[in-house]
C-alpha positions in Angstrom: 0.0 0.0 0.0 1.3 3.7 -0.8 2.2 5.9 1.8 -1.3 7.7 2.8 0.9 11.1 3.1 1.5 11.4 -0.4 1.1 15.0 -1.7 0.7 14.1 -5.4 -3.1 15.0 -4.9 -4.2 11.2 -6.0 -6.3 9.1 -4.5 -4.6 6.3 -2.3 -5.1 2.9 -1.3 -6.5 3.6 1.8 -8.5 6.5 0.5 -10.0 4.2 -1.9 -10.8 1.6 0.5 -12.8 4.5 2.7 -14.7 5.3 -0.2 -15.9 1.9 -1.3 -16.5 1.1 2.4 -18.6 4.5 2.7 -20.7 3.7 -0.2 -21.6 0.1 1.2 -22.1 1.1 4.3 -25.2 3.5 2.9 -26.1 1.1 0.9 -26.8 -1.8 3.9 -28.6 1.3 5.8 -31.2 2.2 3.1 -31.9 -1.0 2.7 -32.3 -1.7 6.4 -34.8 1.6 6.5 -36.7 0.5 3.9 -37.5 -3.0 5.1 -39.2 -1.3 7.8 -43.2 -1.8 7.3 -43.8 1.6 8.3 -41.4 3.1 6.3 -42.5 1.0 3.7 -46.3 2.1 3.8 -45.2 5.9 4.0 -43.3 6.0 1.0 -46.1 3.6 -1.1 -47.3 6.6 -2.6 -43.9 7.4 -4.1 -43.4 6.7 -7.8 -39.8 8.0 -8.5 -41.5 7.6 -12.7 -44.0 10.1 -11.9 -40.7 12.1 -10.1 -38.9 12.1 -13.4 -42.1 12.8 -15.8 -43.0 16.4 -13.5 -38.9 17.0 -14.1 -38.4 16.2 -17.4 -39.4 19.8 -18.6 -37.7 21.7 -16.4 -34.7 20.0 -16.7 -35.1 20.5 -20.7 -35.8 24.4 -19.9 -32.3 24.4 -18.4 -30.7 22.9 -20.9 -32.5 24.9 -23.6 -31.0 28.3 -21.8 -28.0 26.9 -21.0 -26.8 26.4 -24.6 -27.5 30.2 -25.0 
């Protein structure tokens, strides 16, 4: 493993390992929220395709005045 005091401004070996572990670790706790019945029942209503469809034209707004 590289030395973790490296001023090169890369990523390390450790600093990798932190990231992955990070990621996973929100990963195992969403999923440990959501299989929660309540939570569950709360967020039935939510249909992240609807989400997208109400976004769609904004987000095309701002990309119509960003290419100005």
């Amino acid at each position: 493993m590289r030395n973790s005091t490296a001023n090169d401004g890369g990523m390390t070996d450790r600093d990798t390992m932190m990231l992955c572990g990070g990621i996973a670790l929100a990963i195992v706790g969403a999923g440990m929220i959501l299989s929660n019945r309540g939570v569950r029942q709360l967020l039935g209503g939510f249909n992240p395709a609807e989400l997208l469809h109400s976004a769609a034209p904004s987000f095309d707004r701002y990309l119509k005045l960003r290419a100005m």
